[in-house]
C-alpha distance (Angstrom), angle and dihedral (degrees) to the residues before:
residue distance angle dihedral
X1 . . .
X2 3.67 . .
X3 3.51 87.4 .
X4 3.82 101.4 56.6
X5 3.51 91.6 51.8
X6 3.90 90.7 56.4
X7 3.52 92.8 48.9
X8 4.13 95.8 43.6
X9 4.20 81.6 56.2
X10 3.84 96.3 49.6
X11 3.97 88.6 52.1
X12 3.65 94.7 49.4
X13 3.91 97.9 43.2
X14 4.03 80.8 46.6
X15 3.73 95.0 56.2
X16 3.45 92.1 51.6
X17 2.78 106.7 50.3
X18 3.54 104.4 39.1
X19 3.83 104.5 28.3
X20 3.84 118.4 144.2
X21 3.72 127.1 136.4
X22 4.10 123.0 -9.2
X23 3.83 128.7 -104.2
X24 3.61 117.6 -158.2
X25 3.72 120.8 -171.4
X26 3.64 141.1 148.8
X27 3.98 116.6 -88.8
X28 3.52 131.8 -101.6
X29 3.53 119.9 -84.9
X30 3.95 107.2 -163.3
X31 3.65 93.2 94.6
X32 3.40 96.2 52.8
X33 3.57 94.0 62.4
X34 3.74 100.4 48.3
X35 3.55 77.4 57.1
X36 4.11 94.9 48.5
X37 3.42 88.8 46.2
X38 4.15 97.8 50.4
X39 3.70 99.9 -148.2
X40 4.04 80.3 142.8
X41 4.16 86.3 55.7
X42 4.01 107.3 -129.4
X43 3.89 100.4 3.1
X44 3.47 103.2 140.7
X45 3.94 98.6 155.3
X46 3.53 130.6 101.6
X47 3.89 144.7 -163.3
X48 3.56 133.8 162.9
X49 4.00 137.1 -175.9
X50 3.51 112.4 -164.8
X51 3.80 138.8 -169.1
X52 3.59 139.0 176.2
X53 3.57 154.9 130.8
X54 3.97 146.8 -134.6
X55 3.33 141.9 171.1
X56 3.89 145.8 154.5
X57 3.89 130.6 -132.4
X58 3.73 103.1 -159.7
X59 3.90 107.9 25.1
X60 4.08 125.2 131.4
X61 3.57 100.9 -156.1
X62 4.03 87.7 142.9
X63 3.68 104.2 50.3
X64 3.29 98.2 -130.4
X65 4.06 116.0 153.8
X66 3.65 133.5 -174.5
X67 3.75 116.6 -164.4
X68 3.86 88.2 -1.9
X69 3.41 91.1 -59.8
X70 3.45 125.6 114.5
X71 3.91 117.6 -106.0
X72 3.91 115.8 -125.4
X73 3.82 105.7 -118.8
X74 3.74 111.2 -154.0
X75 3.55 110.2 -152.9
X76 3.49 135.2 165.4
X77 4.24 135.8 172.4
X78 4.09 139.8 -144.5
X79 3.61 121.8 -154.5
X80 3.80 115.2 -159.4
X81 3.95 106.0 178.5
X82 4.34 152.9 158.8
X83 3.68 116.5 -163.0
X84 4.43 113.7 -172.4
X85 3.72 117.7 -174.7
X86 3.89 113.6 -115.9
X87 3.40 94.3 -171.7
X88 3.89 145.3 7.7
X89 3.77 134.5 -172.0
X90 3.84 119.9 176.4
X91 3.87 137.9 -178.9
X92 2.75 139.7 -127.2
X93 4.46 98.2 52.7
X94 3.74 95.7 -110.6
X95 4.16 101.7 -131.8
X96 3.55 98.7 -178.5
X97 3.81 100.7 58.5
X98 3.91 89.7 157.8
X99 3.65 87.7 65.3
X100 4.16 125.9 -135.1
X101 3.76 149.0 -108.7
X102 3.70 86.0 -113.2
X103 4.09 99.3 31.6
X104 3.86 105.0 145.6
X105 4.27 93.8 160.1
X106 4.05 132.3 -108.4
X107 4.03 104.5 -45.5
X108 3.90 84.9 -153.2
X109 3.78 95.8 30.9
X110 3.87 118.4 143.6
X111 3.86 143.0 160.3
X112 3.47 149.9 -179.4
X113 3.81 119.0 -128.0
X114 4.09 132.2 -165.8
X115 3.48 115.9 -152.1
X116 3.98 146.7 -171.0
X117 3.41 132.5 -159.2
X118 3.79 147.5 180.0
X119 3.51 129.6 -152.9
X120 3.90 125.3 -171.7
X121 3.04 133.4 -70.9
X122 3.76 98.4 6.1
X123 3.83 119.0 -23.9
X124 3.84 127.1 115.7
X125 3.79 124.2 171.4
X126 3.66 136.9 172.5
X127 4.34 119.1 -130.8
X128 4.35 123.7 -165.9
X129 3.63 102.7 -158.9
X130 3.69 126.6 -153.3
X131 4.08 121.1 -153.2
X132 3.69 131.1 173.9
X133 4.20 126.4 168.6
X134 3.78 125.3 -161.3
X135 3.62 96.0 -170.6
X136 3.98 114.1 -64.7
X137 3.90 89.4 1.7
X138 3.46 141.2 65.4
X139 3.67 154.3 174.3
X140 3.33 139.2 -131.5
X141 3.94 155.3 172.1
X142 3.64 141.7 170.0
X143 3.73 133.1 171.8
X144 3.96 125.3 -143.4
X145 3.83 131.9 -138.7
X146 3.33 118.0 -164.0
X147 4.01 143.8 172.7
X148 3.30 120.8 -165.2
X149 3.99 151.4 165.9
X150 3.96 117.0 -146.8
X151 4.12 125.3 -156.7
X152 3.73 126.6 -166.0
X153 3.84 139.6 -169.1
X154 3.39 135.2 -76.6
X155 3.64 108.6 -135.6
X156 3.80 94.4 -26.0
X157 4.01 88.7 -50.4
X158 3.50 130.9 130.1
X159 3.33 113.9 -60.2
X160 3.79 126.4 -81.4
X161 3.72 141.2 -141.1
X162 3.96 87.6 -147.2
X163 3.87 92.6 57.2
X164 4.17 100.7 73.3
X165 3.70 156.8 129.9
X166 3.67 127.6 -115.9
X167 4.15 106.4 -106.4
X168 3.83 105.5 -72.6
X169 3.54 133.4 -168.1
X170 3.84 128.2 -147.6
X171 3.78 136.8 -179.0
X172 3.68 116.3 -152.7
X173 4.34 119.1 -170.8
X174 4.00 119.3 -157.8
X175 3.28 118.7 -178.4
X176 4.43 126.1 173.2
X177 3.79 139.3 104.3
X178 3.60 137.2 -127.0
X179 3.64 140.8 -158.8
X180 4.55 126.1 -134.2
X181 4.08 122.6 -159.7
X182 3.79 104.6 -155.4
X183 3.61 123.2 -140.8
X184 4.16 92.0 -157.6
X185 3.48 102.6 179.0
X186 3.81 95.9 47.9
X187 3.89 95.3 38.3
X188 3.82 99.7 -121.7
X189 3.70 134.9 122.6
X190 4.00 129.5 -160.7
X191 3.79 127.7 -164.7
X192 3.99 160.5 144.5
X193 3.91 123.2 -132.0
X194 3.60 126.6 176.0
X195 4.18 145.4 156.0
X196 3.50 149.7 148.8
X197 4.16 110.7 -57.3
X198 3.54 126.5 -157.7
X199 4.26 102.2 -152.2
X200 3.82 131.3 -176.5
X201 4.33 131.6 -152.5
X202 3.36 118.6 -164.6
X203 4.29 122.9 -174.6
X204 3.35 105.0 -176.3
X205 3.60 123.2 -159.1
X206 3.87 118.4 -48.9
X207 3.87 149.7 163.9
X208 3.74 137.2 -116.4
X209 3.42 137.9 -177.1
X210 3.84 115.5 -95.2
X211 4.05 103.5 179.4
X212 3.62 145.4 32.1
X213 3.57 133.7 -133.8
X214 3.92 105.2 -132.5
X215 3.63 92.5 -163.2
X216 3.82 100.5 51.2
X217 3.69 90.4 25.4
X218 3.91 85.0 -131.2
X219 4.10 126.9 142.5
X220 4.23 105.9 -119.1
X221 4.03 133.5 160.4
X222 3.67 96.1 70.8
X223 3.75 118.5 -161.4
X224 3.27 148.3 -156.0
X225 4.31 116.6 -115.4
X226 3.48 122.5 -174.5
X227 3.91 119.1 -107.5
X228 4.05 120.7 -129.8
X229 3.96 133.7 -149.2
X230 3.79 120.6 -151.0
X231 3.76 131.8 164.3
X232 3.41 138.2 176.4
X233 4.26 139.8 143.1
X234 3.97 137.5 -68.7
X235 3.53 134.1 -163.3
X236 3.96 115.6 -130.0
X237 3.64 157.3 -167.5
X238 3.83 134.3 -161.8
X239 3.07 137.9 -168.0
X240 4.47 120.9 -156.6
X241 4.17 133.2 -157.7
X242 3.69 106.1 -178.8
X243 4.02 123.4 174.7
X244 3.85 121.7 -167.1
X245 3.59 149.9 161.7
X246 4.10 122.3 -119.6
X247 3.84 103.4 130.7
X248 3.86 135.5 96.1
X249 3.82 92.8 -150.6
X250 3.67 92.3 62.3
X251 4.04 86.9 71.4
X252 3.89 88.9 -91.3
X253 4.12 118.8 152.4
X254 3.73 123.1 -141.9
X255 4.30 70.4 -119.2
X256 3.95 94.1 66.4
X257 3.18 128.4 110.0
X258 3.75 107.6 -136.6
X259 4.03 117.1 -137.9
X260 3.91 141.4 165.6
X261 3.55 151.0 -169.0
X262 4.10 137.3 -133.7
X263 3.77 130.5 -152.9
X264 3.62 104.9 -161.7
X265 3.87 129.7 177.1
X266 4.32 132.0 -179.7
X267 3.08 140.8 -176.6
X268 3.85 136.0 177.6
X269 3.62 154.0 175.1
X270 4.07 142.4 -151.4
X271 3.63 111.0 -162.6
X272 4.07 102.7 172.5
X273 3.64 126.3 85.4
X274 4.05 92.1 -29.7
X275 3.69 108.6 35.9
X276 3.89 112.8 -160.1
X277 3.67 144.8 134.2
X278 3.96 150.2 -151.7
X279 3.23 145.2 -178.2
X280 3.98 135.0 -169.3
X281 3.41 147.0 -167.1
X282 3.91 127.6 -138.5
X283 4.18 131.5 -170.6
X284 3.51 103.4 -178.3
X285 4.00 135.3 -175.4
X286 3.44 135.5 -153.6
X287 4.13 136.0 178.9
């Protein structure tokens, strides 16, 4: 517990003090098939805090030109978020919820996951998530609803409530697979996950200075420039720690609740028409 609240702090400080445009993407999906797969027997809960970042030096997503050429729009996104499982169905029935000396998961295990998540400032979503293993691999893919209102900066400022977007809502498809090497009798996982990513940036609205003051040297006339919203897809690669508990000679009662944790961390690139890139980082929890 002590831990979530630490983490929950360092996201908030983060988006303050860092806040500039807003990445949307599809969660990860690593968790969810540790989970599908049961080598933590009858965990079925899961929670995620994600961050990340993107950007793109050389993209005209405003259509802007200058001399009838197109301006280079530099753009870039944060993404500040908690995901919790509403609900969880996996296959096969896991008998053995007590877990084993020899427990290595289901080798065809699968599930299907609903999820929520919030985003700051003000962005919730929900995610159905689709896993299936064929021994150490798997596939997966979820797609993610969510509604959302954007603020930007007044002349490179904090950010501010009067700065926004109308209430928009995106839809955002990932689609990949992964494979997991168990260490059983230590309790520890390793892997690599990847896919195809379908990611949003959104600037909303925002002001810059247009003027100088020759006599104080300082910038004045602020105004108001439009924001932009441009999405498009990314190929990418993950790699996965997880830790967990399934075994009775790790002091575990047939009583126990079993649980684990998942260090995840992506990165990605788009090198067509709109080149940009990402990468995130993912603790997740699941009991």
């Amino acid at each position: 517990m002590q831990m979530f609240k630490v983490l929950c702090v360092v996201l908030m400080v983060l988006a303050g003090a860092t806040w500039a445009d807003d990445l949307i993407m599809p969660q990860n999906f690593a968790t969810h098939a540790l989970v599908a797969k049961q080598i933590a027997p009858g965990t079925s809960r899961i929670i995620d805090f994600s961050t990340g970042s993107g950007g793109c030096d050389s993209c005209n997503v405003s259509g802007k030109t200058e001399s009838n050429h197109y301006t280079d729009d530099k753009i870039s996104g944060m993404l500040f978020r908690l995901d919790v499982s509403l609900f969880t169905l996996t296959w096969p029935k896991t008998e053995n919820t007590e877990g084993g000396y020899n427990y290595k998961g289901n080798t065809f295990g699968g599930g299907i996951f609903l999820n929520a998540h919030y985003s700051i400032l003000l962005e919730a979503g929900l995610t159905p998530t689709f896993v299936q293993w064929v021994g150490p691999f798997y596939v997966a893919a979820s797609y993610e609803l969510s509604l959302g209102k954007y603020f930007g900066k007044p002349n490179d400022a904090i950010t501010s409530l009067k700065l926004s977007t109308d209430f928009m809502l995106t839809g955002a498809l990932n689609v990949g697979g992964g494979a997991m090497l168990f260490m059983n009798n230590h309790g520890m996982g390793f892997g690599m996950h990847g896919g195809l990513r379908q990611m949003h940036f959104v600037r909303s609205n925002y002001e810059i200075y247009t003027g100088t003051d020759y006599r104080t040297g300082e910038k004045i006339n602020p105004k108001e420039q439009k924001g932009f919203h441009t999405q498009d897809w990314a190929i990418y690669y993950g790699f996965d720690f997880t830790g967990y508990t399934n075994l009775p000679f790790l002091k575990e009662t047939n009583s126990k609740g079993h649980s684990g944790y998942t260090v995840s961390i992506e990165s990605g690139i788009q090198l067509e028409d709109r080149p940009f890139y990402f990468w995130a980082l993912t603790w997740s929890f699941y009991i």
